[in-house]
N, CA, C and O of each residue as an XYZ file, in Angstrom:
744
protein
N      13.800   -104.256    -52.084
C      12.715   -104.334    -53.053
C      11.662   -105.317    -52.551
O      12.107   -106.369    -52.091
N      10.006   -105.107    -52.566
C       9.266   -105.744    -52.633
C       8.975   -106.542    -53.392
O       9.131   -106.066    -54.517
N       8.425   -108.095    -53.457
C       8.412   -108.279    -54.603
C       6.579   -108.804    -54.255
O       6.291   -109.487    -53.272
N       5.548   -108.317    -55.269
C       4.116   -108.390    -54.677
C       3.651   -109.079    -56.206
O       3.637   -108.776    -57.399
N       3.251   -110.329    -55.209
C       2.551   -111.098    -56.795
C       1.428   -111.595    -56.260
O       1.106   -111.956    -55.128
N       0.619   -111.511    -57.854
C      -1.261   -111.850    -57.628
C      -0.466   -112.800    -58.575
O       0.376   -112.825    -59.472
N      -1.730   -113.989    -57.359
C      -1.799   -115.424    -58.114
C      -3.063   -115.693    -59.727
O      -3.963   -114.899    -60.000
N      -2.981   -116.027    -59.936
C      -3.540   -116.389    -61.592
C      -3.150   -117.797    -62.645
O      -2.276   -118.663    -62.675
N      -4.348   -117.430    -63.439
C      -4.049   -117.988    -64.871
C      -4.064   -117.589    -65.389
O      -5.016   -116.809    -65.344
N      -3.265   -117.464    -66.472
C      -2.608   -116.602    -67.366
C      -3.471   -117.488    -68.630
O      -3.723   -118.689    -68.732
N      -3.799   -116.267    -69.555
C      -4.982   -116.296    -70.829
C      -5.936   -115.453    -70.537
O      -6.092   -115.216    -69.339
N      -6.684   -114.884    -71.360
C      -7.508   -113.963    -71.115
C      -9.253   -114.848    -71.142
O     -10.402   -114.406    -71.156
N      -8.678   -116.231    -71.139
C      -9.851   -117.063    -70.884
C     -10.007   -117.367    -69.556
O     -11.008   -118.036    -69.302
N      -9.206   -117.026    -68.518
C      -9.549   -116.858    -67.026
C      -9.597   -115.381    -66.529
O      -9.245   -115.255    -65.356
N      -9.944   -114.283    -67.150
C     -10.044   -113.259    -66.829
C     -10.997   -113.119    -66.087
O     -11.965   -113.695    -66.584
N     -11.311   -112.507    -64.857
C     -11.938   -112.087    -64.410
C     -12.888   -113.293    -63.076
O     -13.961   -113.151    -62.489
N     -11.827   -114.420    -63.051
C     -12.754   -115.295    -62.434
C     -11.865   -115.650    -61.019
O     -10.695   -115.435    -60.704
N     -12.864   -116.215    -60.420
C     -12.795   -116.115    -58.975
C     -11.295   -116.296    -58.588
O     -10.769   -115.697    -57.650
N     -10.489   -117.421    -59.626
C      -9.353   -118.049    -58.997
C      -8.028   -116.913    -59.131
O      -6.930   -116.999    -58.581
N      -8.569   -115.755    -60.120
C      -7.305   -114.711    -61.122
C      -7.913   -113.189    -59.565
O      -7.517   -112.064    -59.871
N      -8.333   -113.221    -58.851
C      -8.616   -112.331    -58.430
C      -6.894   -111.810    -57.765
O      -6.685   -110.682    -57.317
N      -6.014   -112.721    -57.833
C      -4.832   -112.075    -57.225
C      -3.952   -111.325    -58.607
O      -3.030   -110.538    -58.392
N      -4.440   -111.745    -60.182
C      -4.383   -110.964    -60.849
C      -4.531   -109.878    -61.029
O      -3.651   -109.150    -61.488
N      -5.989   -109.403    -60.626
C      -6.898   -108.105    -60.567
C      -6.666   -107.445    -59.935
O      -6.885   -106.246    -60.112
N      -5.795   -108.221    -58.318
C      -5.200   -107.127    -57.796
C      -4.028   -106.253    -57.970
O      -4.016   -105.072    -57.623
N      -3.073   -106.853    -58.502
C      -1.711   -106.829    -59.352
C      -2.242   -105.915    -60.621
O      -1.296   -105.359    -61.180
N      -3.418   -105.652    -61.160
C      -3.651   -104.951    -62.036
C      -4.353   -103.411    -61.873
O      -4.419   -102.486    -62.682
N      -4.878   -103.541    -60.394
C      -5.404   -102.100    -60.045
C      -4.196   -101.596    -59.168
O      -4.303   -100.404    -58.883
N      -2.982   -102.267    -58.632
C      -1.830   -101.588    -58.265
C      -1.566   -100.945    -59.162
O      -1.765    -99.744    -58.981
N      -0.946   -101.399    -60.695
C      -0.708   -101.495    -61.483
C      -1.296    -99.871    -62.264
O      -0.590    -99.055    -62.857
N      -2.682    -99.804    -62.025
C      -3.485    -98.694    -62.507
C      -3.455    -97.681    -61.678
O      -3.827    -96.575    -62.071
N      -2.990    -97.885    -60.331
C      -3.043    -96.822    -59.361
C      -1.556    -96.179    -59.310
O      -1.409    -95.012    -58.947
N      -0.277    -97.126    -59.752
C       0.851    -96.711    -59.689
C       1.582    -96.506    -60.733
O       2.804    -96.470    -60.595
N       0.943    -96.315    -62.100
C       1.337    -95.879    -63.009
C       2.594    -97.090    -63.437
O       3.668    -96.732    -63.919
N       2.354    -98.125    -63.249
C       3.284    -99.277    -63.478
C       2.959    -99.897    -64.739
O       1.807    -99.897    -65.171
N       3.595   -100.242    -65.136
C       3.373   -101.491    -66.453
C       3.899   -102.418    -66.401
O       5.126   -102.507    -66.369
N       2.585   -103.984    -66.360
C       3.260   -105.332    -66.075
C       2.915   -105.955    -67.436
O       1.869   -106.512    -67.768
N       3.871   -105.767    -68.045
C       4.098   -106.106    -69.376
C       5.457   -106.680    -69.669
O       5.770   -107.025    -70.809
N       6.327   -106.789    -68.553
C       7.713   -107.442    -69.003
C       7.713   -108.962    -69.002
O       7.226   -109.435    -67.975
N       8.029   -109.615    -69.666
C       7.733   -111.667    -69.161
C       9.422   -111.688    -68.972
O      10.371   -111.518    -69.737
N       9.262   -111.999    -67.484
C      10.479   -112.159    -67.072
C      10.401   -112.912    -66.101
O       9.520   -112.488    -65.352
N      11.109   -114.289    -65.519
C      11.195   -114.851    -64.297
C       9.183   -115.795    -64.170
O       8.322   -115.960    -63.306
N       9.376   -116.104    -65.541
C       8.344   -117.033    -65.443
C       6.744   -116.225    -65.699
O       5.775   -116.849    -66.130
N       6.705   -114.858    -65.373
C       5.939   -114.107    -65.634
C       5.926   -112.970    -66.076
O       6.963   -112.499    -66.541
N       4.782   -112.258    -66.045
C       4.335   -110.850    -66.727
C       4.517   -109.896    -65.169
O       3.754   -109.793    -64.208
N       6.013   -109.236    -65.474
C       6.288   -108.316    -64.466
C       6.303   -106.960    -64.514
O       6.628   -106.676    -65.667
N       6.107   -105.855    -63.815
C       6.420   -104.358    -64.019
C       7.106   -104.038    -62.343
O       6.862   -104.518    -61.236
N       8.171   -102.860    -62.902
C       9.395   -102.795    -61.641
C       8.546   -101.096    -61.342
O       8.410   -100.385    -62.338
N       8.059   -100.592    -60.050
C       7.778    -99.305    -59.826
C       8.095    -98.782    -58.523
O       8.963    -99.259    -57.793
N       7.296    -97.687    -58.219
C       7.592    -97.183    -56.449
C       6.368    -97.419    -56.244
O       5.528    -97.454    -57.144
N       6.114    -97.626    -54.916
C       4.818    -97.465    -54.262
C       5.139    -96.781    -52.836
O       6.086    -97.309    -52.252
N       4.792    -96.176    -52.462
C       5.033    -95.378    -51.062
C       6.671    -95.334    -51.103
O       7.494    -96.077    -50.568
N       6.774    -94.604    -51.633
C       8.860    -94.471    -51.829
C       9.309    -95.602    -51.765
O      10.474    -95.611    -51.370
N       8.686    -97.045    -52.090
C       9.491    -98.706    -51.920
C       9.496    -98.634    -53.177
O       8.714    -97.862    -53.733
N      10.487    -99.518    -53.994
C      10.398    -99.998    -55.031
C      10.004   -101.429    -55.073
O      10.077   -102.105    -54.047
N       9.643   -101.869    -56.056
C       8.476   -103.264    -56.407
C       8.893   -103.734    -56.919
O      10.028   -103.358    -57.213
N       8.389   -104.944    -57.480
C       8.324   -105.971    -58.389
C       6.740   -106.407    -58.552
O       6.435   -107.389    -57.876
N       5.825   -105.902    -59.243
C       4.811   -106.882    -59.464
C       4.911   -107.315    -60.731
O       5.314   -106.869    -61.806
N       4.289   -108.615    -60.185
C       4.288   -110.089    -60.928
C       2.634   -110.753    -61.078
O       1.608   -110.648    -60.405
N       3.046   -111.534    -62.447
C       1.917   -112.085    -62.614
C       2.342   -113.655    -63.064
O       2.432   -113.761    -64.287
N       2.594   -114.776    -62.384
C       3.129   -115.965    -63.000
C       2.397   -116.140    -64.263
O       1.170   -116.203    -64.326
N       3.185   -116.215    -65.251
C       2.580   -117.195    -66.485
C       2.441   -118.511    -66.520
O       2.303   -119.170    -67.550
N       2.485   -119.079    -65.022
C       2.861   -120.870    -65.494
C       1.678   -121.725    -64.856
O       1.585   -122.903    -64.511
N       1.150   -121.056    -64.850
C      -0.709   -121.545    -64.165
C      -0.497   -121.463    -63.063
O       0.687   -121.429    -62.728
N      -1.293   -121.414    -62.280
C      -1.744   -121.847    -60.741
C      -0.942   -122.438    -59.782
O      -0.293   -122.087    -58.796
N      -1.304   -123.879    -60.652
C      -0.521   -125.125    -60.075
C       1.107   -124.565    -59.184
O       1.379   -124.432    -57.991
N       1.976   -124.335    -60.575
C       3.378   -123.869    -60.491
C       3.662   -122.293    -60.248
O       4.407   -121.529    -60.861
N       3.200   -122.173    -59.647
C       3.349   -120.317    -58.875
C       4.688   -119.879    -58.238
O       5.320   -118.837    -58.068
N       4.808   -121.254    -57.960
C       6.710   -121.054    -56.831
C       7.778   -120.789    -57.910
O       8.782   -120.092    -57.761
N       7.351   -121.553    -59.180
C       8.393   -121.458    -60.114
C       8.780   -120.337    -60.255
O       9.913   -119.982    -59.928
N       7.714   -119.412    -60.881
C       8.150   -117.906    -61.003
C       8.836   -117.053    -59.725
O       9.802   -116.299    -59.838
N       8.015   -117.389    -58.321
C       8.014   -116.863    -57.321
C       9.183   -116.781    -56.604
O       9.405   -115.936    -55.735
N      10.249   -118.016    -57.107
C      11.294   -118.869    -56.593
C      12.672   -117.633    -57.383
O      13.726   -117.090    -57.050
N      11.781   -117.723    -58.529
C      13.208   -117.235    -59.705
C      13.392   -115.997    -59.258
O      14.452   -115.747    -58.685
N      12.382   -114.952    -59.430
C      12.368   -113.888    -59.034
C      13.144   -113.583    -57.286
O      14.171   -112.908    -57.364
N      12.821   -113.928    -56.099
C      13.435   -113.750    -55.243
C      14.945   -114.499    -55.214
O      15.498   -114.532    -54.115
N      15.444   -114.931    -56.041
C      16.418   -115.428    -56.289
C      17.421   -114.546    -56.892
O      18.640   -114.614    -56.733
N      16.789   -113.744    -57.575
C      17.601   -112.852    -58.863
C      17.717   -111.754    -58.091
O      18.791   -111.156    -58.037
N      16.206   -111.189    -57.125
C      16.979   -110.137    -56.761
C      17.490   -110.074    -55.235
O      17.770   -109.069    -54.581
N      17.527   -111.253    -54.899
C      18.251   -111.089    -53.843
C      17.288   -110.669    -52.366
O      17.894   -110.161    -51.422
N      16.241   -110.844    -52.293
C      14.644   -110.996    -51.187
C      14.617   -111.773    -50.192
O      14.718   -112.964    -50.483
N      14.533   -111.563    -49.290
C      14.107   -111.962    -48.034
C      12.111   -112.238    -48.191
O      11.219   -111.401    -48.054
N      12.022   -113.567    -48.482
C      10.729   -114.032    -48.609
C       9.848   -113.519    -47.473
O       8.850   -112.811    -47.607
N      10.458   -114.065    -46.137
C      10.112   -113.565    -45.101
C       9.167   -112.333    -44.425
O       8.287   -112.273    -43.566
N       9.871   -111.384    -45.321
C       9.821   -109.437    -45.103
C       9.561   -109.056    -46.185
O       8.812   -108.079    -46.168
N       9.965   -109.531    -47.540
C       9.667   -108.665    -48.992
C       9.175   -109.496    -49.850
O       9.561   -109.335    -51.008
N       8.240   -110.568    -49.594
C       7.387   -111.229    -50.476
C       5.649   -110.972    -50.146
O       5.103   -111.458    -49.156
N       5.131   -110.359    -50.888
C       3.744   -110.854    -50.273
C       2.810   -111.395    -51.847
O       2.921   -111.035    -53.018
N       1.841   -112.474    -51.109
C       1.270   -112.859    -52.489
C      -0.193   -112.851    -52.227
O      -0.541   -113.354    -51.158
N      -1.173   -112.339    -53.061
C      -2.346   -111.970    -53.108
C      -2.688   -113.402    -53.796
O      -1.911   -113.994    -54.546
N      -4.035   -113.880    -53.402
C      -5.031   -115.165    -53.262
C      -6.169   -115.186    -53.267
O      -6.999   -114.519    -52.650
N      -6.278   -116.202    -54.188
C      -8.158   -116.120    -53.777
C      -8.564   -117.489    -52.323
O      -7.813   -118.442    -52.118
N      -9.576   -117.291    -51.695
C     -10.162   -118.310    -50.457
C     -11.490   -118.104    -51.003
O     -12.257   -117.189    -51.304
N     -11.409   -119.455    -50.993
C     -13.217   -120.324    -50.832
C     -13.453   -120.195    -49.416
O     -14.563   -119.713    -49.191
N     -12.866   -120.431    -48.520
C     -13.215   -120.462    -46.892
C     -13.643   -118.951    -46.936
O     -12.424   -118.883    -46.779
N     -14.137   -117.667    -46.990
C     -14.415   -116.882    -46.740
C     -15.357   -116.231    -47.931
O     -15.049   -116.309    -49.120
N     -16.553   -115.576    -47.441
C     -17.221   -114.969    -48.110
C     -16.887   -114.109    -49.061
O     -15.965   -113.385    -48.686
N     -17.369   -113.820    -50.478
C     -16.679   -112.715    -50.962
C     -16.642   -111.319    -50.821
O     -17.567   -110.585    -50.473
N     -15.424   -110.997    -51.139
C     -15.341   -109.645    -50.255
C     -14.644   -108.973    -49.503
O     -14.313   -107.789    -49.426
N     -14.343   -110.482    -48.594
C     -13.471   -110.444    -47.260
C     -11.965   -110.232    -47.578
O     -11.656   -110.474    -48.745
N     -11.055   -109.856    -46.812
C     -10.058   -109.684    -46.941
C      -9.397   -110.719    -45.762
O     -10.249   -110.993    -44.916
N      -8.052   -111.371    -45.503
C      -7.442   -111.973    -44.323
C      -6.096   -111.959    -44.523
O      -5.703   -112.569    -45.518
N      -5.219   -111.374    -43.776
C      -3.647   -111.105    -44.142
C      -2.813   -111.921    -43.030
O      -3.101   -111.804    -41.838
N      -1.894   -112.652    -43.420
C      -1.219   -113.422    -42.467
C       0.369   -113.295    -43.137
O       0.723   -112.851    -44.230
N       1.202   -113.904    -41.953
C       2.291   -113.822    -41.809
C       2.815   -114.577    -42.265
O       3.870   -114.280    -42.826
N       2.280   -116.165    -42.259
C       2.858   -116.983    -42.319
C       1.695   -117.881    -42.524
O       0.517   -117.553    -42.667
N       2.466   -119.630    -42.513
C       0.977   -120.525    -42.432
C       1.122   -121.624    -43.683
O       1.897   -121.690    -44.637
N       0.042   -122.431    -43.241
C      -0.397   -123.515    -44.650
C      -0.541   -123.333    -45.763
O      -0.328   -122.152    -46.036
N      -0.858   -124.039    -46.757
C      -1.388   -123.706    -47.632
C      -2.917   -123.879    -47.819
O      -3.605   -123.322    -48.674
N      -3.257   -124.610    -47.022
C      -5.059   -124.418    -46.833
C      -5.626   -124.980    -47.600
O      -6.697   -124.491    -47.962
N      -5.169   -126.267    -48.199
C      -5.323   -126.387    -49.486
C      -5.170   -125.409    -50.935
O      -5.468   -125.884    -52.031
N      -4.889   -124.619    -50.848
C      -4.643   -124.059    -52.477
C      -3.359   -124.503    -52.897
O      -2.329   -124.638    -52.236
N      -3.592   -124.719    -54.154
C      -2.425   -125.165    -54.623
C      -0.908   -124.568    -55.248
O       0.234   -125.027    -55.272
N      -1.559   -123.277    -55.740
C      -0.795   -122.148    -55.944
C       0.065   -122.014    -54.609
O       1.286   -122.147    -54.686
N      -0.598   -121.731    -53.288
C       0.403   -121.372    -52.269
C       1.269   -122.781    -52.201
O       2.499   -122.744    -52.170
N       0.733   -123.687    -52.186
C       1.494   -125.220    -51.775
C       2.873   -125.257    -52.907
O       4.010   -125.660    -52.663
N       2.475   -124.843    -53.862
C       4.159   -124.800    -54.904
C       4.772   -123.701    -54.295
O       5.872   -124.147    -53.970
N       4.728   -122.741    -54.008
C       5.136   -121.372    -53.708
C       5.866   -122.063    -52.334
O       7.059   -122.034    -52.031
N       4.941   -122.578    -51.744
C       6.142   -123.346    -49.903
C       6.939   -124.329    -50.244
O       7.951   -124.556    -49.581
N       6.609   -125.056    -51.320
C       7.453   -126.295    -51.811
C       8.359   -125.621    -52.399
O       9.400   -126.147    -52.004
N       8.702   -124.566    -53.282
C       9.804   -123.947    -54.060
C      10.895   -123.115    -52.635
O      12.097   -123.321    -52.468
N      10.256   -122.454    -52.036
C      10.784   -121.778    -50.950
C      11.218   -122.550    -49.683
O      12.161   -122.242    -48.955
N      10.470   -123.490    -49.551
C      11.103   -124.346    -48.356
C      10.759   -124.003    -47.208
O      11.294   -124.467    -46.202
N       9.443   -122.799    -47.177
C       9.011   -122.300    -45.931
C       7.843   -121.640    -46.203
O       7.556   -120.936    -47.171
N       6.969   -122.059    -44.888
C       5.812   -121.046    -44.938
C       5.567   -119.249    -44.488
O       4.639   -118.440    -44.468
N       6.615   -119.275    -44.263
C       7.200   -118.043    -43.529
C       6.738   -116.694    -44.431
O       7.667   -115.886    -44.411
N       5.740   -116.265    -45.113
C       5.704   -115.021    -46.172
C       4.465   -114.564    -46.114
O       3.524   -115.325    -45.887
N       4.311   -113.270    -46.313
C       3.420   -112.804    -46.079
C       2.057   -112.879    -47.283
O       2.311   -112.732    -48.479
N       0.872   -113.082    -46.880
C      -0.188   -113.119    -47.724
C      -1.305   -112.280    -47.819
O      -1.517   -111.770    -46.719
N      -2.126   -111.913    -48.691
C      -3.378   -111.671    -49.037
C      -4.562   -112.478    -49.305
O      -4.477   -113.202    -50.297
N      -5.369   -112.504    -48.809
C      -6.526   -113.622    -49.295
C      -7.648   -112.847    -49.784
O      -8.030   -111.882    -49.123
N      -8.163   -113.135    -50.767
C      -9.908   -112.516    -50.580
C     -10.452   -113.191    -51.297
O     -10.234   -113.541    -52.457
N     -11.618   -113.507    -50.199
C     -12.694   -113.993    -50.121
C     -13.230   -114.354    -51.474
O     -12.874   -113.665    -52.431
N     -13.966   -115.261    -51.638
C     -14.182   -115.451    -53.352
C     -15.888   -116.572    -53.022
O     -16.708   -117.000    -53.835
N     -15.844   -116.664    -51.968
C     -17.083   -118.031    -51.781
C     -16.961   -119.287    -51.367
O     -15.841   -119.744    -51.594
N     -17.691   -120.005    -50.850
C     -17.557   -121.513    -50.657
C     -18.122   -122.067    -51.772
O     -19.103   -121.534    -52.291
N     -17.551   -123.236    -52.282
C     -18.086   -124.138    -53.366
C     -19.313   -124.497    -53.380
O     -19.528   -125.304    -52.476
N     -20.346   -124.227    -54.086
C     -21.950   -124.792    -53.869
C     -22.045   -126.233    -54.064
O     -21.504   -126.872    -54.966
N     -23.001   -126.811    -52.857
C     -23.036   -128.245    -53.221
C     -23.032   -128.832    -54.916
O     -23.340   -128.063    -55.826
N     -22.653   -130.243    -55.173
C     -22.624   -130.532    -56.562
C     -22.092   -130.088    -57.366
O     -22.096   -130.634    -58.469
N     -21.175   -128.496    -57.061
C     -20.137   -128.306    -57.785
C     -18.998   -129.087    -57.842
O     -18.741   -129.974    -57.028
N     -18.055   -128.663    -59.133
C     -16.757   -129.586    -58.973
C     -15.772   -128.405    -58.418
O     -15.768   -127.394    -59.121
N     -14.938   -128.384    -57.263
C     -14.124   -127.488    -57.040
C     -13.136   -126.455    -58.249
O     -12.809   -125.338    -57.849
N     -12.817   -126.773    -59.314
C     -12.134   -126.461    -60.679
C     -13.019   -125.892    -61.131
O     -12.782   -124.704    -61.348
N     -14.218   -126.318    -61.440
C     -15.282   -125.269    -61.997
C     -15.702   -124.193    -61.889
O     -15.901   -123.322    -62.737
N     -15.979   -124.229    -59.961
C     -16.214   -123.508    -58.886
C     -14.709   -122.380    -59.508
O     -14.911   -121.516    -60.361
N     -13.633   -122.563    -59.039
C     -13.011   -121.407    -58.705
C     -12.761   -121.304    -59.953
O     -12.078   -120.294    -59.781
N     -12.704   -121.478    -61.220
C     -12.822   -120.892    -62.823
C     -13.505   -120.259    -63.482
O     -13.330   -119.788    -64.606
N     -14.676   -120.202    -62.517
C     -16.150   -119.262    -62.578
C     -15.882   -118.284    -62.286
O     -15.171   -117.994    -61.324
N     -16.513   -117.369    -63.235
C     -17.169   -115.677    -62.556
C     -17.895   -115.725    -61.963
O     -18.702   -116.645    -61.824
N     -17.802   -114.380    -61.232
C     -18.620   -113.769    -60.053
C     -19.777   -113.721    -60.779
O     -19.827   -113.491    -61.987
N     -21.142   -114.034    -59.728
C     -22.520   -113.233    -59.922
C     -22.404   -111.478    -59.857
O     -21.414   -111.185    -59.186
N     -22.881   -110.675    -60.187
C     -23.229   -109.754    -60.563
C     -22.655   -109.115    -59.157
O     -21.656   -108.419    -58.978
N     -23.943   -109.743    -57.939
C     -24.041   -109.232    -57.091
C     -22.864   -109.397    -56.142
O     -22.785   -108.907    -55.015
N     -21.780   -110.308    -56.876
C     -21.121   -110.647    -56.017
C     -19.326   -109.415    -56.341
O     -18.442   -109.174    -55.519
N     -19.424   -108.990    -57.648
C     -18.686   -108.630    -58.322
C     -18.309   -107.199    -57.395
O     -17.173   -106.790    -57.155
N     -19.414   -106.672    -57.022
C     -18.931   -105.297    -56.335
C     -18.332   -105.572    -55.027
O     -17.649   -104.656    -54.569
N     -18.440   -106.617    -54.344
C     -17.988   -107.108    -52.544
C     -16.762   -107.090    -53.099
O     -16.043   -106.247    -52.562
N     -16.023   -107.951    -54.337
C     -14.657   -108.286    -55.104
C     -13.761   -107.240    -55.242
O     -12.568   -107.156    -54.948
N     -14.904   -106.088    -55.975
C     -13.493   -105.281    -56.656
C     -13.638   -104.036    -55.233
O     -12.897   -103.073    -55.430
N     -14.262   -103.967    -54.216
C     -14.054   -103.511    -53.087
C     -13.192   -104.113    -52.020
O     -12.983   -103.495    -50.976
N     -12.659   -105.356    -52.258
C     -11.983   -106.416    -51.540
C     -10.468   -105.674    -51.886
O      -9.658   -105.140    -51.128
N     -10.456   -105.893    -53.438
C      -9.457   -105.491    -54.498
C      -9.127   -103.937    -53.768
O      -8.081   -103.713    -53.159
N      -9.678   -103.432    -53.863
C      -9.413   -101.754    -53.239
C      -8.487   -101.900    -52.309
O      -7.315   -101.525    -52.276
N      -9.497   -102.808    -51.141
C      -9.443   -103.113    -49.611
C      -7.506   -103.392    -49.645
O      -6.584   -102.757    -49.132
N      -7.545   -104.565    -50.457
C      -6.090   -105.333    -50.947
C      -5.133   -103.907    -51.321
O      -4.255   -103.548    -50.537
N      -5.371   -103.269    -52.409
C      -4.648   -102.531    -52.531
C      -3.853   -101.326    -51.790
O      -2.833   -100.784    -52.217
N      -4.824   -100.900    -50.092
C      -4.831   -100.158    -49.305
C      -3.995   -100.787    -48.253
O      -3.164   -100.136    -47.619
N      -4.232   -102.158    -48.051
C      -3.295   -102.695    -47.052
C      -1.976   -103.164    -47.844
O      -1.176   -103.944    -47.327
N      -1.868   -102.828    -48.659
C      -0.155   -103.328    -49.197
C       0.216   -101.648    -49.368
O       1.423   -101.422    -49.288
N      -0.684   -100.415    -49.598
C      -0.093    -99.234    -49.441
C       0.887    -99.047    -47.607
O       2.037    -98.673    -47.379
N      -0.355    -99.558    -46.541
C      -0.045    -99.602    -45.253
C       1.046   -100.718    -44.980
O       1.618   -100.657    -43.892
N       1.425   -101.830    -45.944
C       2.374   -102.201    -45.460
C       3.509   -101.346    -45.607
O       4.098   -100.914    -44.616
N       3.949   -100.997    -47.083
C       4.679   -100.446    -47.621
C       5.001    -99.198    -46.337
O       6.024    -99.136    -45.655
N       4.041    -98.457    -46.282
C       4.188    -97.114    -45.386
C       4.451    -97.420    -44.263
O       5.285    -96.596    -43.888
N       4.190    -98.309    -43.258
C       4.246    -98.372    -42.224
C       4.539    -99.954    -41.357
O       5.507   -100.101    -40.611
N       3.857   -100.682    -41.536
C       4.404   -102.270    -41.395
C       3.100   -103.042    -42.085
O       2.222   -102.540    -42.787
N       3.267   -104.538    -41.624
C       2.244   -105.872    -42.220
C       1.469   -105.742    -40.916
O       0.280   -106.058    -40.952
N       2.028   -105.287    -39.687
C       1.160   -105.867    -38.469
C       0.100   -104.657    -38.206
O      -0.990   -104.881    -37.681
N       0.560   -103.209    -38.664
C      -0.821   -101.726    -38.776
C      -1.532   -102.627    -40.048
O      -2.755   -102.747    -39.986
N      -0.866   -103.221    -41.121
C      -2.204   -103.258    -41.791
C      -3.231   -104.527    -42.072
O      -4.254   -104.738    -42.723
N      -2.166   -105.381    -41.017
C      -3.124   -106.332    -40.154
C      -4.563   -105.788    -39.563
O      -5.695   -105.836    -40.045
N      -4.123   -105.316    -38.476
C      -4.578   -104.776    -37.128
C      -6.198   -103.433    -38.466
O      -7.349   -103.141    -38.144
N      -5.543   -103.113    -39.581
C      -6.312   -102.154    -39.747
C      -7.490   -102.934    -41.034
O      -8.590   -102.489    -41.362
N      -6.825   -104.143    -41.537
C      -7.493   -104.524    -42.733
C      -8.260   -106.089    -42.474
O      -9.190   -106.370    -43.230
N      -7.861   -107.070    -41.422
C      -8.038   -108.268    -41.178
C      -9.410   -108.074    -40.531
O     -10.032   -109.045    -40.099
């Protein structure tokens, strides 16, 4: 089993903003695979489906940002996952324009803090990721503000084409490996 979680805040008062975009992605899987993540189980809002003949787990932590490993931890625990090979977690990056997509294997946390609980709960950086692009912080912003904000208008269509983008390379993992949909989505 896969287990594929978009990072978030949970409330419908962070809907739609730069930092929930690993939500949005977890929610157009969700719309494309006839799934329902409506179960609160393992710290979050989960739905169990197929995607390319794999079966899933998407997840949505309920425990903010901050604590992402908590959920992330329980869940590969229960069912028994190789973090390594059957975890991947969708992210938002300030380091990249919005839009962009960047998939890695492994790695830091880059500062985000969501991934930094997620390596602190697991004990390794070893898992596979999603990033997209969301903007760099504008001078005189406060970073918290910055990524709690919605998109400009113009920025909203690069996003939910990112979101697509996201959703196409976790089809190509599923179907085929992480390193074709490296090689096809990075």
């Amino acid at each position: 089993m896969y287990i594929i979680v978009g990072l978030g805040n949970p409330t419908s008062k962070y809907d739609k903003t730069r930092h929930n975009v690993g939500f949005d992605t977890i929610d157009a899987l969700a719309d494309k695979y006839s799934i329902n993540v409506n179960n609160a189980k393992h710290k979050a809002l989960c739905g169990q489906g197929i995607i390319q003949g794999e079966k899933v787990l998407l997840m949505k932590p309920q425990t903010f940002m901050n604590l992402s490993g908590e959920a992330v931890i329980d869940a590969i625990n229960f069912y028994k996952c190789d973090p390594d090979t059957e975890l991947i977690v969708i992210y938002d990056d300030i380091s990249m324009e919005p839009g962009r997509i960047r998939m890695r294997g492994k790695g830091s946390a880059g500062g985000h803090n969501g991934i930094k609980n997620i390596i602190a709960h697991l004990g390794s950086e070893n898992f596979r990721r999603i990033k997209i692009g969301v903007g760099a912080k504008p001078n005189g912003w406060d970073l918290a503000d910055y990524v709690l904000s919605r998109f400009a208008p113009n920025e909203r269509k690069s996003i939910d084409e990112a979101i697509d983008k996201s959703c196409e390379a976790i089809k190509t993992i599923l179907n085929d490996s992480f390193e074709k949909a490296m090689n096809l989505y990075n």
